[in-house]
C-alpha positions in Angstrom: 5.2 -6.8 32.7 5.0 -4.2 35.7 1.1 -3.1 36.2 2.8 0.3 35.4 3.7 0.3 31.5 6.2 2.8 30.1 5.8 3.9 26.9 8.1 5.8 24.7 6.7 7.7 21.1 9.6 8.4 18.5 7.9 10.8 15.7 5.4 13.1 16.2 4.0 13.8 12.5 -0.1 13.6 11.8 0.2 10.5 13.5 2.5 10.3 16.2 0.7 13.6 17.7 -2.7 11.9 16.9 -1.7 8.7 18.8 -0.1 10.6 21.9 -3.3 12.3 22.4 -5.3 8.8 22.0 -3.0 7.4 24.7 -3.7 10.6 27.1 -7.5 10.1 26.6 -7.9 6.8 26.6 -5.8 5.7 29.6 -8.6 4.7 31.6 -10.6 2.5 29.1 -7.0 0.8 28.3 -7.0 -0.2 32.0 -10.2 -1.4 32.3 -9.7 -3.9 29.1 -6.0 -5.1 30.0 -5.6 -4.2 34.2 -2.6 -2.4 33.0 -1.8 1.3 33.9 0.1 3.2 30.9 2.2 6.1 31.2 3.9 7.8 28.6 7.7 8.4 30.0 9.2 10.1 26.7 8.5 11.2 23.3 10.9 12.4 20.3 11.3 14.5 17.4 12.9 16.9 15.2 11.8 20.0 16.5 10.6 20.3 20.3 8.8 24.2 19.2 6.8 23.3 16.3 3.1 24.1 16.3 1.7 20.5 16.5 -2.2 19.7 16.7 -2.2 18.2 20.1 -0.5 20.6 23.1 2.8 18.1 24.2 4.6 17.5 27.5 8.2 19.4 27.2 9.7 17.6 30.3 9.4 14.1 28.6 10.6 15.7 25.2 13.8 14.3 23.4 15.7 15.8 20.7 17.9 12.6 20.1 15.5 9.6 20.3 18.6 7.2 21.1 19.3 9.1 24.5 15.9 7.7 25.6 17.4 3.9 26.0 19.7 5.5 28.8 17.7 7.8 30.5 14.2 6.3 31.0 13.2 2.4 31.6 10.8 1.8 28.5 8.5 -1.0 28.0 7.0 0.0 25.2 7.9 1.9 21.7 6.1 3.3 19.2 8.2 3.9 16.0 6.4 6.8 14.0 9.4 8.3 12.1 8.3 6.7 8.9 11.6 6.1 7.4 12.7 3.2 5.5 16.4 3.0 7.2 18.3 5.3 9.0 16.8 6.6 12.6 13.9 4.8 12.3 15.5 1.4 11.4 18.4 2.3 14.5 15.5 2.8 17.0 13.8 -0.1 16.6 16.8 -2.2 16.5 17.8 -0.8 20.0 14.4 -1.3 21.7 14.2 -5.0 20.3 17.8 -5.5 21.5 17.0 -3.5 24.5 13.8 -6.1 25.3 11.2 -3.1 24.4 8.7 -4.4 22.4 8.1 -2.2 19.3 4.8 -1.3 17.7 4.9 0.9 14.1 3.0 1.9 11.2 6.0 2.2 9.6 5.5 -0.4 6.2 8.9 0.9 3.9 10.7 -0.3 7.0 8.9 -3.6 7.2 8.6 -4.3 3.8 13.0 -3.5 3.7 14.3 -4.8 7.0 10.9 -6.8 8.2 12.7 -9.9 8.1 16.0 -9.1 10.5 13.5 -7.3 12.8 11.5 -10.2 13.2 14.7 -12.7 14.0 15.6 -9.8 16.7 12.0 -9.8 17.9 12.4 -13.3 18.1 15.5 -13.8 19.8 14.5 -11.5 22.4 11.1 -12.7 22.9 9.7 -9.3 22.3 6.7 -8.3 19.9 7.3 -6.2 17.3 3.7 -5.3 15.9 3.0 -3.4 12.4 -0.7 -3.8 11.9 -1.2 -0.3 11.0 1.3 -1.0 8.3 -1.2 -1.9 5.9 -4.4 -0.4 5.1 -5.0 1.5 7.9 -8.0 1.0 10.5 -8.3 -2.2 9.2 -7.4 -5.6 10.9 -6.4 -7.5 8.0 -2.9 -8.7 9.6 -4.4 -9.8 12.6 -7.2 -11.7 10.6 -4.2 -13.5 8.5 -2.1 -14.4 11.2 -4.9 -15.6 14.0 -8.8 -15.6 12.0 -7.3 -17.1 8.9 -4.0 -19.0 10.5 -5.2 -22.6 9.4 -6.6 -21.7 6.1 -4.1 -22.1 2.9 -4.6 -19.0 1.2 -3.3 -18.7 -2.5 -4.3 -15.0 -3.1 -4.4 -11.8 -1.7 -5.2 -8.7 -3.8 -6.8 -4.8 -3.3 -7.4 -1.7 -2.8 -4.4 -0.5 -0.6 -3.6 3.0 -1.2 -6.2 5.6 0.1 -4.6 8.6 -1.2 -4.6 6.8 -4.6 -8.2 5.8 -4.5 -9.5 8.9 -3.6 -8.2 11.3 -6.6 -9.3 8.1 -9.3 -12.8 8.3 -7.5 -12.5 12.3 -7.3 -11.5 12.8 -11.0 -14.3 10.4 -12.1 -17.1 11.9 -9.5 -15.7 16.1 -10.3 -14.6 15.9 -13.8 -11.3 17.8 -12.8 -8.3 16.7 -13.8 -5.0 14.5 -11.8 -3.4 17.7 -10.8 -6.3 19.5 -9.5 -7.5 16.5 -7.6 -4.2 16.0 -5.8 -4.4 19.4 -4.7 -7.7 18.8 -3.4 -6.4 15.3 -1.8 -3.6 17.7 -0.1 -5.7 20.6 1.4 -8.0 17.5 2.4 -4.5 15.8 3.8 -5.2 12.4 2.1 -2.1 13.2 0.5 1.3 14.8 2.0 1.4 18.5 1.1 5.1 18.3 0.4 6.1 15.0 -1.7 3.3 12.6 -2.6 5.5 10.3 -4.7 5.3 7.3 -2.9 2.0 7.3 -2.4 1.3 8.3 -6.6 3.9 6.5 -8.2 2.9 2.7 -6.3 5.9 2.6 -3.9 3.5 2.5 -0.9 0.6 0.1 -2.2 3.9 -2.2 -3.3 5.3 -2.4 0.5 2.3 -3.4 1.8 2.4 -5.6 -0.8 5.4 -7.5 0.4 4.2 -7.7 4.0 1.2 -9.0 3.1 2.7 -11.8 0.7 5.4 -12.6 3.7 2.5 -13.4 6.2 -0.3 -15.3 3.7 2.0 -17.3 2.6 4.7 -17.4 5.3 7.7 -16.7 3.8 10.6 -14.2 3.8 10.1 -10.5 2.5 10.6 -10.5 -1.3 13.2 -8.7 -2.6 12.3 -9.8 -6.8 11.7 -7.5 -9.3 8.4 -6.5 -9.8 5.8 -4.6 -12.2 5.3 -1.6 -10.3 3.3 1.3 -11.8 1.3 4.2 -10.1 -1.5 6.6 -11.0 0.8 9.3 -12.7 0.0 9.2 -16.4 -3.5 8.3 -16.0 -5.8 11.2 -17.7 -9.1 12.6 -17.4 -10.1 11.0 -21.0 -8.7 7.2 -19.3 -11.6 7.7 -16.5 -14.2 9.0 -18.5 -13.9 6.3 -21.9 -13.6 3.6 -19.2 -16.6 4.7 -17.2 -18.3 4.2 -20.7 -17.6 1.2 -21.1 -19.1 -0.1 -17.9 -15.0 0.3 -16.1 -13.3 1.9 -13.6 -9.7 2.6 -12.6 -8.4 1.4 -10.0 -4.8 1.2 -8.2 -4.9 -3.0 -7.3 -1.6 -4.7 -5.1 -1.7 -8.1 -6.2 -0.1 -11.2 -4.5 -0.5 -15.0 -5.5 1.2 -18.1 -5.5 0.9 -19.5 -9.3 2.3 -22.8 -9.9 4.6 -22.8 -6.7 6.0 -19.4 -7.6 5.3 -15.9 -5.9 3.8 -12.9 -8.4 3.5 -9.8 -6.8 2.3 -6.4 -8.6 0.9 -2.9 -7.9 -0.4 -1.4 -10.8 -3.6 0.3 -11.7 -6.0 -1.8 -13.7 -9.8 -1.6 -14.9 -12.2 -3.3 -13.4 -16.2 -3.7 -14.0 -18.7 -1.1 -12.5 -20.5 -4.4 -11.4 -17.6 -5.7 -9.5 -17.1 -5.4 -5.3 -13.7 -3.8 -5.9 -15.1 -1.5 -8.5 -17.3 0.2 -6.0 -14.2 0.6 -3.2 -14.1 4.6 -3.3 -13.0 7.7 -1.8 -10.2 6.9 0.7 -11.5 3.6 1.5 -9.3 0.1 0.9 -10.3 -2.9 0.5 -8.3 -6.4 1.1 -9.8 -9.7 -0.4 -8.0 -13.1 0.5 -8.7 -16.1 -1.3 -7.7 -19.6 0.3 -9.0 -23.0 1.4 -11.3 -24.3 3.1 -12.7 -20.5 4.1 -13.2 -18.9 0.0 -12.9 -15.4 0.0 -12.7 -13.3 2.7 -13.1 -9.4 2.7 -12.3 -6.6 4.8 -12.8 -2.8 3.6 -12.4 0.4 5.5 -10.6 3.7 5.8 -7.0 3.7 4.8 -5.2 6.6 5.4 -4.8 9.0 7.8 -4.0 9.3 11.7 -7.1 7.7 13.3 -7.6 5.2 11.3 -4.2 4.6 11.9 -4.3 5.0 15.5 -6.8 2.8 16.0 -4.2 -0.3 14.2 -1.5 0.8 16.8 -4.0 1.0 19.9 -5.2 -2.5 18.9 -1.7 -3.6 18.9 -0.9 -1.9 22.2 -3.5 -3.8 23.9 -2.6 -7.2 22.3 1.4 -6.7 24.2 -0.1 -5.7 27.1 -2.8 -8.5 27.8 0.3 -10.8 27.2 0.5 -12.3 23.9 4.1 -12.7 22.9 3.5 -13.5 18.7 5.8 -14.3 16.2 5.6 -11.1 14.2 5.1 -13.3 10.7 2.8 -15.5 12.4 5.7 -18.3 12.4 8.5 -19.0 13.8 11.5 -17.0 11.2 13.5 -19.8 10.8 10.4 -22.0 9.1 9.5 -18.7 6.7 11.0 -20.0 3.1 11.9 -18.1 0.0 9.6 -18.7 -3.2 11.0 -18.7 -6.9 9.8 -16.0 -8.3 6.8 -16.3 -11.2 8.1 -15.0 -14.3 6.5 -11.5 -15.1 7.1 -11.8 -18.9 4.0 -14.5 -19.0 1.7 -12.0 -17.1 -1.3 -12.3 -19.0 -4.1 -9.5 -19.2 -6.0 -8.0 -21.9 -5.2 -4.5 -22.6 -6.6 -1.1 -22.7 -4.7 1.2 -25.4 -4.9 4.5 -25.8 -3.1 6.3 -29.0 -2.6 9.9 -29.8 -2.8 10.3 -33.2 -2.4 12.4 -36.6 -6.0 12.1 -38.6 -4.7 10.1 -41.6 -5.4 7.4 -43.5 -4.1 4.2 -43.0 -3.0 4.7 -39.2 -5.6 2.7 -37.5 -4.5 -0.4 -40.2 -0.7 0.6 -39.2 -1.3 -0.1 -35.4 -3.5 -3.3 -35.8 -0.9 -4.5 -38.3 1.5 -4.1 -35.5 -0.6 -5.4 -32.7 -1.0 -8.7 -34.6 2.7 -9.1 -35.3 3.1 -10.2 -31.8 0.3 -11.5 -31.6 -2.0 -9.4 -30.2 -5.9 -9.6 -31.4 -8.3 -6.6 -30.6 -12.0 -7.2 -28.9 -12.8 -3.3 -29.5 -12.1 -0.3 -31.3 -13.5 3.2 -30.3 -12.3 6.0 -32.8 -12.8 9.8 -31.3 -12.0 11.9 -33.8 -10.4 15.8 -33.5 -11.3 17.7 -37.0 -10.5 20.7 -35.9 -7.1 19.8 -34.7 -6.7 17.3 -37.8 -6.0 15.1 -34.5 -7.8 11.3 -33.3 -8.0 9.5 -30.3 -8.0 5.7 -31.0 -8.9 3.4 -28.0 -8.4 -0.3 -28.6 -9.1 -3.4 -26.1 -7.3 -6.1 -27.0 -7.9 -9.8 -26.1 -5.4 -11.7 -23.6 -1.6 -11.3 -24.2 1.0 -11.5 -22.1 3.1 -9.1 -20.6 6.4 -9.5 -22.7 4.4 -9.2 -25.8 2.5 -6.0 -24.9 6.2 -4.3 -23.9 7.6 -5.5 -27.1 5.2 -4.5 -29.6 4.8 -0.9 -28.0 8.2 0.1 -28.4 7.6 -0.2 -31.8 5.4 2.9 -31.5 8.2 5.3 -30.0 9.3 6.7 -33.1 6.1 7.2 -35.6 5.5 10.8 -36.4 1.8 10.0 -37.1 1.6 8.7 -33.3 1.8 11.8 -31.5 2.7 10.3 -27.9 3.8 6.6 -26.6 0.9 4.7 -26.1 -1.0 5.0 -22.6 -1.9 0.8 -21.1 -3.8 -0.3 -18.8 -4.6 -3.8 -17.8 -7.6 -5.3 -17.7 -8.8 -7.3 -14.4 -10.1 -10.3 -14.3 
């Protein structure tokens, strides 16, 4: 690589702005650590005018990212579009093809394409870098794939999801309720002001779930159908019965290798007050491996937003340009395998449920009759009742069952007119 380094930035959202300005500052310090001088030849988006954090150069400015590969000799790209195909997916493509090495936060295109990337990466003897794909500020790819790279590890499981973790902490710590703490999360800009979806409904914790099964237990990207739930229907009366009995929520991505078969999951569960995970809050994450011969290993920090975010990328800039050409998995792609997938119908977990009921005789013996039809014993009962409304709330936490007979057994709720909504679950951790 010349002692001059090109780089090009594609997206300049919160954190493509927030890493051009990082670059501009910190172009000395980057020299001292690597004896490589940066310079930032082009950068791209949608709209050249808008009124962005960080003042931009207009000379080096872009409308169509793909003009870039013509015009100006690159080195290196960052990918910040965010998308999970389309531009973002054509970009990096070209630079890999183009011998650029690539560096992105960008985890819906890794946890969809990851694999063909890599090959690409490969072929060309090119990095293609994503630590800031998953969890943010912290290291935890780079610990897998060099700290951890002769351990066997059988487990890795957290808190992945900052935006997520913050409005379960914020509804148990304010009292408010889901829709006023996501507003809160969006003013704050822990969550996106237009469309949190993917960041509320799983989608995100669940790609990061994927990469991170890919490189503990190097194999391809897992395309099998998986429990995925978010933080949606969870209620201010979930929080507050579970904080009373000693639990919290929490949004847990969960990857293990059971019996020679992959599980993966993303779906919120309670776990103890006493537990390390159970006192991960605010925007923080927190990824726990589990292997041989180290134990458990655990890494926590901030997860979302642009400098912790930054700081992932920068770590990766200075990891090309100090010479390391990585396999992006850790291994060479031809040696990463496909793993049967574990069957998600023997899931086992106890249960928390949560029914909305008419105040009448004989329902609480109705649902326990149908809980132990398939099987299902109960540890606990709470009974909250509503006189005035002629209403109850019945909370019951059942022993372990597995995952087919919990599904089963609740559709037998759906249409009771003394059950005045479907049932809300939530598993039980550990």
């Amino acid at each position: 690589m010349n002692k001059i380094v090109n780089i090009a930035i594609i997206g300049l959202g919160q954190i493509g702005i927030y890493l051009y300005n990082e670059l501009n500052i910190k172009k000395k310090d980057i020299e001292i650590k690597t004896g490589k001088k940066i310079k930032i030849v082009a950068i791209s988006a949608k709209n050249r005018n808008k009124k962005r954090r960080f003042p931009i150069s207009k000379k080096i400015f872009y409308r169509n990212p793909l003009q870039i590969f013509s015009k100006e000799k690159i080195d290196i790209l960052f990918e910040c579009i965010g998308l999970p195909d389309g531009i973002s997916k054509k970009v990096v493509e070209t630079a890999l093809k183009n011998k650029i090495h690539v560096i992105t936060p960008n985890k819906a295109l890794l946890a969809k394409h990851g694999d063909v990337l890599a090959s690409l990466a490969e072929k060309n003897k090119v990095n293609l870098e994503f630590e800031a794909s998953v969890a943010g500020g912290i290291p935890i790819l780079k610990t897998i794939k060099e700290g951890l790279a002769t351990n066997k590890i059988n487990k890795v499981y957290g808190i992945l999801n900052g935006t997520t973790n913050y409005i379960l902490s914020e509804m148990e710590n304010s009292n408010e309720n889901f829709d006023k703490v996501l507003q809160k999360a969006q003013k704050l800009g822990y969550a996106e002001p237009g469309n949190p979806k993917l960041d509320l409904n799983g989608f995100d914790a669940f790609a990061k779930i994927r990469i991170l099964s890919a490189l503990s237990f190097n194999t391809k990207i897992s395309k099998n159908k998986c429990i995925m739930e978010g933080i949606e229907n969870i209620k201010l009366t979930d929080i507050k019965i579970a904080s009373q009995l000693g639990l919290r929520v929490k949004l847990l991505g969960i990857s293990e290798v059971i019996n020679g078969q992959l599980f993966e999951t993303v779906h919120p569960c309670l776990v103890s007050k006493k537990t390390y995970i159970g006192n991960v809050n605010g925007v923080m994450n927190a990824v726990i491996t589990e292997g041989k011969p180290v134990g458990q290993s655990v890494l926590q920090g901030e997860g979302a937003g642009p400098g912790p975010t930054s700081s992932s990328l920068l770590s990766d800039l200075l990891s090309i340009l100090r010479g390391n050409i990585k396999y992006p998995f850790g291994i060479s792609n031809s040696k990463r395998k496909f793993i049967k997938p574990f069957n998600n119908n023997n899931y086992t977990n106890s249960l928390y449920l949560r029914f909305d009921v008419r105040d009448k005789q004989g329902v609480l013996s109705l649902i326990t009759n149908r809980l132990a039809k398939y099987k299902i014993s109960v540890k606990r009962i709470i009974q909250t009742p509503d006189k005035k409304n002629k209403k109850a709330t019945i909370v019951i936490i059942t022993h372990k069952t597995t995952e087919i007979n919990a599904r089963n057994c609740l559709t037998l709720f759906k249409k009771n007119r003394n059950i005045l909504k479907f049932p809300t679950l939530i598993r039980l951790y550990n």
